[in-house]
C-alpha positions as CSV (number, residue, x, y, z in Angstrom):
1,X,0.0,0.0,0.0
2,X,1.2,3.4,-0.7
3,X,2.3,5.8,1.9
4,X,0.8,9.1,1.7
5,X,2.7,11.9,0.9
6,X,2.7,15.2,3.1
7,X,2.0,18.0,-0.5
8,X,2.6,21.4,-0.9
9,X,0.8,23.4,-3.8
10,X,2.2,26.7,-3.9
11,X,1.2,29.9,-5.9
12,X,1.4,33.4,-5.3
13,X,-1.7,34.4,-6.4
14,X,-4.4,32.5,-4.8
15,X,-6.9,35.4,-4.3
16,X,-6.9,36.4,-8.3
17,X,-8.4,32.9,-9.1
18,X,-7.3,32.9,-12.5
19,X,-6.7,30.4,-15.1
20,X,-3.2,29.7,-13.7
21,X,-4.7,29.3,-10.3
22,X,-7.2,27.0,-11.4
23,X,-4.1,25.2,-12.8
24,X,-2.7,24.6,-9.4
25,X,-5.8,24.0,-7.5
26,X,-6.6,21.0,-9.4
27,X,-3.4,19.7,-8.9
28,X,-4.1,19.5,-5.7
29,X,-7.3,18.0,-5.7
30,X,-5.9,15.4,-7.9
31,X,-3.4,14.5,-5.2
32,X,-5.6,15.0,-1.9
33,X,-7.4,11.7,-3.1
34,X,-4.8,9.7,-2.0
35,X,-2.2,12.0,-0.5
36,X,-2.0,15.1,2.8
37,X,-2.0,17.9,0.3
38,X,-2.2,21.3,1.7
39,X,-2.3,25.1,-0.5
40,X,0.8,27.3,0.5
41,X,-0.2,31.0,0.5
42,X,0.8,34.6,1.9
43,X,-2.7,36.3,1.8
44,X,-6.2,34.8,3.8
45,X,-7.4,32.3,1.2
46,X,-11.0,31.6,1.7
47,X,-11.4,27.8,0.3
48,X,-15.3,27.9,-0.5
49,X,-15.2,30.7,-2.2
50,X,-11.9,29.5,-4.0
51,X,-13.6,25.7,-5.0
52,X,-16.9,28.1,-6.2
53,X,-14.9,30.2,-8.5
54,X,-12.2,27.5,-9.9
55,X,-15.2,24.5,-10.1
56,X,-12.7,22.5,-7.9
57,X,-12.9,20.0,-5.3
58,X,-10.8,20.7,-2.1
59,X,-12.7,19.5,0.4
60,X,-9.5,17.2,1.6
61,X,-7.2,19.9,1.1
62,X,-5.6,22.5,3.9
63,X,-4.9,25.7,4.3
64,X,-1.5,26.9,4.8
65,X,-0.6,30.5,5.7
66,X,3.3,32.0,5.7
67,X,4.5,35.3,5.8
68,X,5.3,37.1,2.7
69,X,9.1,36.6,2.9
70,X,11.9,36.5,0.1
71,X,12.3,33.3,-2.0
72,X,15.2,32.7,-0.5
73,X,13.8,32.1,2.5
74,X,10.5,30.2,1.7
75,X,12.7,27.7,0.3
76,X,14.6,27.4,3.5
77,X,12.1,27.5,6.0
78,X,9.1,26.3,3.7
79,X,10.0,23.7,1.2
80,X,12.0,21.5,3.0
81,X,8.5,20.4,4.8
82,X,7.3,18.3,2.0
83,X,7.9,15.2,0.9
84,X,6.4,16.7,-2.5
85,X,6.8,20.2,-3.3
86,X,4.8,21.6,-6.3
87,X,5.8,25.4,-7.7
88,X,2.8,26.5,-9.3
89,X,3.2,30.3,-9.5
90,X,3.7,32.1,-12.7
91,X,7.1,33.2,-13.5
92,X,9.0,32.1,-9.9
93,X,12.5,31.6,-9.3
94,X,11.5,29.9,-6.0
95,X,14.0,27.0,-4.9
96,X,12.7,23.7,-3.2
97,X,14.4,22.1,-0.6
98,X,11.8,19.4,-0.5
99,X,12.7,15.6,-1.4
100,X,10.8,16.0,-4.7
101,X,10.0,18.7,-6.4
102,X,7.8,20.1,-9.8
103,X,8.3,23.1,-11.3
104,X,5.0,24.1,-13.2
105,X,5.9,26.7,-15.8
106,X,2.9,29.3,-17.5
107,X,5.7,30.9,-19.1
108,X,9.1,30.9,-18.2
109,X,11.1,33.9,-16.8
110,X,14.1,34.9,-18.7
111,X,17.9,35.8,-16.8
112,X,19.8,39.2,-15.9
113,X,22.5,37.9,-18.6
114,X,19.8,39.4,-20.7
115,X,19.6,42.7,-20.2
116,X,22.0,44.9,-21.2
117,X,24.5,46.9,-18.5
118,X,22.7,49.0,-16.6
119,X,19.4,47.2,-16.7
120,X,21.6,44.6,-15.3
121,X,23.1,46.6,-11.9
122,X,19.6,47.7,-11.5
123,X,18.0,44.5,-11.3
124,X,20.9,42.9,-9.1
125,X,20.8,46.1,-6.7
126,X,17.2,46.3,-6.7
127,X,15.9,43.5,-6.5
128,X,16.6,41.6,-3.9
129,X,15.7,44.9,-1.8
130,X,12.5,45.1,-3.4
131,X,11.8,41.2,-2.6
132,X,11.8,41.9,0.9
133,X,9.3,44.4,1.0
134,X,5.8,43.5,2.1
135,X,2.7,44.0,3.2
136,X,2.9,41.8,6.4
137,X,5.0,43.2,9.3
138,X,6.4,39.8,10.4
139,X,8.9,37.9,8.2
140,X,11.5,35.1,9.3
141,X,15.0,36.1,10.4
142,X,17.7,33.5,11.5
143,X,19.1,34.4,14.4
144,X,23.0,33.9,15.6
145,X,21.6,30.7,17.9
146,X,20.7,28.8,14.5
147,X,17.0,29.0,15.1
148,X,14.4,31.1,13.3
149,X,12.7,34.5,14.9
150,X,10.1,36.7,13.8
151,X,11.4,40.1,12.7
152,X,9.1,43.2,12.0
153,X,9.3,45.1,8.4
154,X,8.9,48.9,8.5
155,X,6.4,48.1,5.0
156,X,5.9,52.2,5.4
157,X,9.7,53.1,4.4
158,X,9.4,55.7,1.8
159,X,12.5,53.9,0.1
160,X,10.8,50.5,0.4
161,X,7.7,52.1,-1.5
162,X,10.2,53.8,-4.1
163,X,12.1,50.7,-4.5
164,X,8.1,48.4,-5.3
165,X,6.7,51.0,-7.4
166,X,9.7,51.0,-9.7
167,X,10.0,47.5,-9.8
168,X,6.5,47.3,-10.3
169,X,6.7,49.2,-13.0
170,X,8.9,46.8,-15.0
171,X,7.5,44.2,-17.3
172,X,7.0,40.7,-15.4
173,X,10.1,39.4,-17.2
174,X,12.1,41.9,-15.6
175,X,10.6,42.3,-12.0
176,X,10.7,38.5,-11.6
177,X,13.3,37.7,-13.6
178,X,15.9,35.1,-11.4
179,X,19.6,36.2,-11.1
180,X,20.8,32.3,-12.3
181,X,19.6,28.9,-12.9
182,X,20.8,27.7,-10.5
183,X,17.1,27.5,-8.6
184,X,16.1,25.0,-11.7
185,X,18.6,22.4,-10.4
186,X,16.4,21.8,-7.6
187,X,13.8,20.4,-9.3
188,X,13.5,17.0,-10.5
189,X,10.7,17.8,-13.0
190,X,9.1,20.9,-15.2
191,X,5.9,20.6,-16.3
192,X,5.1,23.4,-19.3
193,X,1.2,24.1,-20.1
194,X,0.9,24.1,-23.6
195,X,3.4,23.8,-26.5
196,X,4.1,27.4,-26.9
197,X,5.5,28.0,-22.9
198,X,7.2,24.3,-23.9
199,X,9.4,25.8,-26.7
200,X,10.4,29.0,-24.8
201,X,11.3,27.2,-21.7
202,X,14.1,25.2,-24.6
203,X,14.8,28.3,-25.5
204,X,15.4,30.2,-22.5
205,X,16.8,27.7,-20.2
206,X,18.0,25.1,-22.8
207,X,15.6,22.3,-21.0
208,X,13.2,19.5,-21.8
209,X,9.7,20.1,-20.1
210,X,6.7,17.7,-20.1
211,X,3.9,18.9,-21.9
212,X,0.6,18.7,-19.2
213,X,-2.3,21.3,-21.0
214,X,-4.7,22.6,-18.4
215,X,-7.9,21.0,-17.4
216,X,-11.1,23.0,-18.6
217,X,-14.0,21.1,-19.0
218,X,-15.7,18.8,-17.2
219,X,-15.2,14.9,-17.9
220,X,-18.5,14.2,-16.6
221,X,-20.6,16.7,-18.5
222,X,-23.8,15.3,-19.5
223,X,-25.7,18.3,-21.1
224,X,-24.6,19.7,-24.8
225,X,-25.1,23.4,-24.7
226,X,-28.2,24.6,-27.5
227,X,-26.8,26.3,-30.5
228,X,-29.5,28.1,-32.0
229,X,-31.8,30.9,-31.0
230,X,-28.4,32.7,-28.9
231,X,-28.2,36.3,-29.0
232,X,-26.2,38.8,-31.1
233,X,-23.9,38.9,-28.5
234,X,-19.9,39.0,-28.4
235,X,-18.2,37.8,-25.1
236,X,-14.5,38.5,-24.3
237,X,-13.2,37.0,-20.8
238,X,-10.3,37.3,-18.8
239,X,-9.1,39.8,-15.8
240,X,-8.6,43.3,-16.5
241,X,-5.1,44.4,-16.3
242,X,-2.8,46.3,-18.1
243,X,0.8,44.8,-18.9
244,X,2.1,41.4,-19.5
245,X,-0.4,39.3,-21.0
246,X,-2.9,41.8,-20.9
247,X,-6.8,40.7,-22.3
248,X,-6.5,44.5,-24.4
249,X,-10.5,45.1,-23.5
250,X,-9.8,48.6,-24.5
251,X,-8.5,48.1,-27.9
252,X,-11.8,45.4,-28.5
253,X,-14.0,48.4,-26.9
254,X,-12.7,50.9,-29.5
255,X,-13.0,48.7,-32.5
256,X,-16.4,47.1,-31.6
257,X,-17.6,51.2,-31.4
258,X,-16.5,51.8,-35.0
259,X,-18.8,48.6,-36.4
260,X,-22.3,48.9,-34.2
261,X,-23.3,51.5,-36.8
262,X,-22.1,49.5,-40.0
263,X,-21.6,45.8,-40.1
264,X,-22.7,44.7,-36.4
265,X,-25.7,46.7,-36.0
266,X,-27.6,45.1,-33.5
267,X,-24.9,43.1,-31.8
268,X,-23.7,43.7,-28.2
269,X,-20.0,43.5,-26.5
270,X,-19.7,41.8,-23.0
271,X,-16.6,41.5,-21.3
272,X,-16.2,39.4,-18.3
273,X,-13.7,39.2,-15.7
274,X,-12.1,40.0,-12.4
275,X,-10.5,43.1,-11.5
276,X,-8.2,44.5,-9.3
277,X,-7.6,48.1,-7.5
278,X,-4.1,48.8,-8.6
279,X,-5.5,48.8,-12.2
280,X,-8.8,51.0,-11.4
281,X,-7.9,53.6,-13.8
282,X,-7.7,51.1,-16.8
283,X,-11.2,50.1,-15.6
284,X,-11.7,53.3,-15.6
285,X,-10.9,54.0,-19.3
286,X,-12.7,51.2,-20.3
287,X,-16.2,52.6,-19.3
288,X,-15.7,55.6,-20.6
289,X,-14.7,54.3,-24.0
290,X,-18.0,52.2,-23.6
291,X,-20.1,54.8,-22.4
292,X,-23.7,55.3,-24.9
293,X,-22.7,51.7,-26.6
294,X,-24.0,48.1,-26.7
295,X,-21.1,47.3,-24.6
296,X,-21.4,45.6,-21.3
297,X,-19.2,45.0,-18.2
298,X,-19.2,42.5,-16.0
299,X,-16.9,42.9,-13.1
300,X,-15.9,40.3,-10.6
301,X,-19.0,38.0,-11.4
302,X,-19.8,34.6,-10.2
303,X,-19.1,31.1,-11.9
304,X,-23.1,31.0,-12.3
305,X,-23.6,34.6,-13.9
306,X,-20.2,33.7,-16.5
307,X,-21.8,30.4,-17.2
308,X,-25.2,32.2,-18.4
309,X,-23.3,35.2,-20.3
310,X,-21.6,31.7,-21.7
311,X,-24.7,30.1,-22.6
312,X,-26.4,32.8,-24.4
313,X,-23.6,34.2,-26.3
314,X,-22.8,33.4,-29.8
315,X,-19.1,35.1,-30.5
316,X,-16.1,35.1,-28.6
317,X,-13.0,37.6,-29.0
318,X,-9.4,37.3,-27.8
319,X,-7.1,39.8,-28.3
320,X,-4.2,39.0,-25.9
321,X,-1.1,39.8,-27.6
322,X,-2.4,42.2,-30.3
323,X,0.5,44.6,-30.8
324,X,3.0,42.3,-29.1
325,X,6.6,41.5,-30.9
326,X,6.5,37.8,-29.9
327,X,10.5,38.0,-30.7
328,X,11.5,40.4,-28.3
329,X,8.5,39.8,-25.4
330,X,6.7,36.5,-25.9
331,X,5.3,37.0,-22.5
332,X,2.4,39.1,-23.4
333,X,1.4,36.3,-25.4
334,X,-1.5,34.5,-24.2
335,X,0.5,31.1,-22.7
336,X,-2.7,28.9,-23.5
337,X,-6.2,29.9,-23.5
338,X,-8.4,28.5,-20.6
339,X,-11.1,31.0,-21.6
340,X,-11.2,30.3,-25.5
341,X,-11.2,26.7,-24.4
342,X,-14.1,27.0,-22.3
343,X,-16.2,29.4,-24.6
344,X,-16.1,26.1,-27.1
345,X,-17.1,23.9,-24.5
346,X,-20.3,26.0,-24.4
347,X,-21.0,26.3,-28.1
348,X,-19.3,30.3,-29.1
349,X,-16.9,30.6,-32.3
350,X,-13.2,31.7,-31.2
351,X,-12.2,34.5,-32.7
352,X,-8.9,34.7,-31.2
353,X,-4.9,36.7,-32.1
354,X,-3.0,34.3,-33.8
355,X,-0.1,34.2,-31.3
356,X,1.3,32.0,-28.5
357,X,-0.6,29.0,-27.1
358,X,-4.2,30.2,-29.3
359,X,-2.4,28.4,-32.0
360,X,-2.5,25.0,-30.3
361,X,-6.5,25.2,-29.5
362,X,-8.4,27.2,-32.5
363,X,-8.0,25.8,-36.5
364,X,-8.5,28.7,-38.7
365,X,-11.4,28.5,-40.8
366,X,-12.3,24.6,-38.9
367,X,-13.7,25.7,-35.5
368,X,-12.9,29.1,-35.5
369,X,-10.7,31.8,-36.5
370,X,-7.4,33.2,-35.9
371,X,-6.5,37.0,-36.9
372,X,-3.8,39.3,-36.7
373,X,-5.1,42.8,-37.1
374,X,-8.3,44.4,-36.5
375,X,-9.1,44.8,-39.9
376,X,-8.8,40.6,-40.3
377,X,-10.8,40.4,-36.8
378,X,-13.9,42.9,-37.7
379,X,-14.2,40.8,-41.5
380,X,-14.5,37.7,-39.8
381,X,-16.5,38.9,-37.2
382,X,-18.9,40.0,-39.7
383,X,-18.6,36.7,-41.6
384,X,-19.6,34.1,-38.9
385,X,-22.0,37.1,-37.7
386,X,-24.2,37.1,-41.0
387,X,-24.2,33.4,-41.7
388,X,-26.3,31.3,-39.0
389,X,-25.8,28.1,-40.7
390,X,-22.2,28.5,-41.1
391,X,-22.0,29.4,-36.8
392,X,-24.1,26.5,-36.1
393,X,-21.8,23.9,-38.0
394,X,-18.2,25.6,-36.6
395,X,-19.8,25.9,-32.9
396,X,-20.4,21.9,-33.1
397,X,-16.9,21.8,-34.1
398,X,-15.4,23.8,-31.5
399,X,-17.7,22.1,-29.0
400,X,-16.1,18.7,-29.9
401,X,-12.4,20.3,-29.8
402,X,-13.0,20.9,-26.7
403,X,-13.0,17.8,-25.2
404,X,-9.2,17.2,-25.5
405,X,-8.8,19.5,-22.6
406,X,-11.2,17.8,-20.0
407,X,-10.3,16.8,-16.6
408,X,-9.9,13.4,-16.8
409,X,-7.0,14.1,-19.5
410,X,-5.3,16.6,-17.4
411,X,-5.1,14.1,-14.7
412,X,-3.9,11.2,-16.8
413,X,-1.2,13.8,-18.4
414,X,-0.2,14.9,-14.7
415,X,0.2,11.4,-13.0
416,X,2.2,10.2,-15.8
417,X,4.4,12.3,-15.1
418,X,4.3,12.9,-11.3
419,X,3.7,8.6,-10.9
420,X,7.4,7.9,-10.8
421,X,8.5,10.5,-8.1
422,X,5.8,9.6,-5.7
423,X,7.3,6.2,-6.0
424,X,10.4,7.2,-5.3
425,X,9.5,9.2,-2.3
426,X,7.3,6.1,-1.1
């Protein structure tokens, strides 16, 4: 009989419940069936509320709540507690001191040797100041003894707040980007979440990864969403943020406007998705843009109400990466596509930027479309829009594309590769 495993599922960003979040969560529901799996965080994580957003069981999972210290010292203090440590927290450069260890890459972060000189001694002055800053007042400090104290943070220092802003002001493959490899050695696996992150971990790092896409649908689905009789109704999803891989709801705003007195007269725009304060004034910009349109946000909404907006929508529009040199920052890419995945699963047409891991999901022209300007977006739009017969027959299509990303896939892809180190940590 197999001896359970003591788990730890760690991600940075719990409490934005996002795509890479739902990632991680089922990870650890897929484990907590046979193993002590427990969610390593730095911010209260409410669980129900988690499970009701992410459609995941964790009823056999725990909570477990750390400061917010450096890497450095999570790994020392944190890691080493597992028999199986999983990093699943977008672009980390968090060590493991655990027995076994997974490194779960959305995209991978590139290296200082980068940048050019005095990006360089900016990031290796700055940094490692401006990873110590937080928002708790108690981190851990080693004391002379060789045992661990608490230490208070002054999180009001003026320099502190300097030394954050302008970090956060960087692009995410400069504010998180590691200072060697050297935290990759401790890992015995990488697991990357479509092809597209696959190739740019070879690139970057000059490693092999195993190839583990994200679970989306439901195996156990029993109802096939109604295709006909939908309304005239565009739905774009994902959070609202500016930077990285941003969703670009303001660019799809401005270009919907320009078409509701022409070729989509009578159609409506919804976006969907969560938000967060720091971007308020993008928010902001968005509703003004929208303001005396048939455009319509929906901020922060429940599974339920998204499911409904999912159900009765006919369209669906991607734009992340729009304007984006994949060369020179392949990061504001979309890394997958959770959302384009699940608006086939409930019978929309993609209509998705032909960049990063879209590529691997939609087939142009099969069960939806791929574009890379406006102009190409708004003359498919219009296509698929005026032809009912011709949506109906590439909805079923998408509809069956979608089940190669269902849950019982993503766990047969993630114990095929996990399988062997939990039996050699048995």
């Amino acid at each position: 009989m197999m001896t359970a495993l003591r788990v730890g599922v760690y991600n940075r960003h719990w409490n934005t419940m996002g795509g890479g979040e739902k990632y991680a969560a089922t990870i650890a529901e897929v484990l907590s069936q046979a193993h002590d799996v427990e969610l390593i965080t730095y911010q209260p994580l409410d669980k129900k509320m988690l499970e009701a957003n992410l459609d995941v069981d964790l009823s056999r999972v725990e909570i477990r709540s750390i400061p917010d210290i450096s890497d450095a010292r999570t790994a020392e203090y944190v890691t080493g507690d597992y028999d199986l440590f999983i990093n699943s927290s977008y672009m980390t450069a968090l060590p493991s001191r655990a027995k076994r260890s997974v490194l779960v890459v959305f995209f991978p972060a590139s290296f200082v040797n980068d940048l050019n000189l005095l990006e360089r001694a900016g990031i290796r002055i700055l940094q490692p100041v401006a990873s110590r800053v937080t928002k708790n007042t108690l981190v851990f400090q080693p004391e002379s003894d060789g045992t661990v104290g608490i230490m208070e943070v002054d999180t009001d220092s003026n320099l502190r707040a300097a030394i954050r802003g302008w970090m956060a002001g960087l692009p995410p493959r400069v504010s998180n980007m590691p200072r060697s490899m050297e935290f990759l050695q401790s890992y015995s696996k990488i697991i990357s979440i479509s092809e597209y992150s696959r190739a740019w971990v070879k690139r970057y790092w000059g490693l092999e990864s195993e190839l583990v896409y994200p679970p989306v649908m439901d195996s156990n689905r029993s109802d096939r969403p109604g295709l006909v009789n939908r309304r005239k109704r565009i739905l774009s999803v994902g959070r609202f943020f500016t930077g990285g891989h941003s969703k670009k709801q303001l660019e799809m705003v401005k270009v919907f406007k320009e078409q509701t007195k022409k070729d989509l007269n009578g159609w409506e725009l919804h976006l969907a998705g969560g938000t967060h304060p720091e971007h308020k004034e993008y928010i902001k910009r968005i509703e003004e843009e929208a303001r005396g349109y048939p455009v319509f946000c929906h901020f922060d909404i429940s599974r339920g109400e998204l499911e409904e907006l999912y159900r009765t929508s006919r369209l669906f529009w991607h734009a992340s990466g729009y304007g984006e040199d994949e060369e020179s920052h392949p990061e504001a890419q979309e890394h997958f596509g959770i959302t384009t995945v699940e608006a086939m699963a409930h019978g929309l047409v993609p209509l998705v930027y032909d960049g990063g891991g879209q590529r691997e999901i939609v087939s142009d022209g099969v069960d939806g479309y791929l574009w890379r300007t406006f102009d190409e977006l708004i003359a498919k739009t219009v296509v698929i829009a005026g032809d009912e017969r011709l949506r109906e027959e590439m909805a079923g299509r998408a509809l069956s594309r979608s089940n190669d990303f269902t849950g019982d896939l993503f766990k047969q892809r993630l114990m095929a590769v996990l399988e062997p180190l939990i039996e050699g940590s048995s």
